[in-house]
Phi, psi and omega in degrees: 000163160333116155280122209225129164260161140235149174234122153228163196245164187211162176354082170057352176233138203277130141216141182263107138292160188214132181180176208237125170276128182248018179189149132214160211258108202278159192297158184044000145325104189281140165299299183300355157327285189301339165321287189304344194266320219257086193304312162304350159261080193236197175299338169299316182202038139217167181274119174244009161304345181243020173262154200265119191275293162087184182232166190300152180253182216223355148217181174336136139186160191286053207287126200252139188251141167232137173283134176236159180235174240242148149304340186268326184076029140294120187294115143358120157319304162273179167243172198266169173236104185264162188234045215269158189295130196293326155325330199268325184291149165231146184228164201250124164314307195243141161328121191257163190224167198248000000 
C-alpha cells in the first residue's frame, strides 16, 4: 500500500505519524466488519489499542499500519493499526521519514 503521513493531536499535543495502507474502507462499511473478514489482519500481528472503531464514514477511507518503538527505541512486534480521517493523509511520494 501507499505510503501516508498524518499529524494528529491528544491533550494538546501534535504528533505526525507515518504509516502504510493496509486496507481500504469502502463507504458505510463499519471497519470492524471488514476486520472480522481478514484473517491476517488480527491481533497477533497488529496493535488495535489505538483504532478509533467510530461510526461508518460516508466516503472512501483508509486503515492505516504504523511502526511504533519502545521507549528504549526498540521497534515494537506489532504495528499499531489507525482509521485516521481521509483530510488529514497526505501521501508520500518519496520514503517519508520521521
Amino acid at each position: 500500500g501507499d505510503q501516508v503521513t498524518w499529524t494528529s493531536g491528544a491533550n494538546g499535543i501534535m504528533r505526525t505519524k507515518i504509516g502504510t495502507v493496509i486496507l481500504v474502507v469502502p463507504p458505510n462499511m463499519p471497519v470492524r466488519r471488514l476486520l472480522e473478514t481478514r484473517a491476517d489482519l488480527n491481533h497477533q500481528n497488529y496493535d488495535f489499542g489505538r483504532l478509533d472503531y467510530g461510526y461508518n464514514r460516508r466516503a472512501e477511507s483508509y486503515l492505516v499500519a504504523v511502526s511504533m518503538v519502545t521507549a528504549t527505541g526498540k521497534p515494537r512486534r506489532r504495528q499499531t493499526l489507525y482509521w485516521p480521517h481521509v483530510g488529514l493523509l497526505q501521501k508520500c511520494e518519496a520514503p517519508c521519514h520521521d
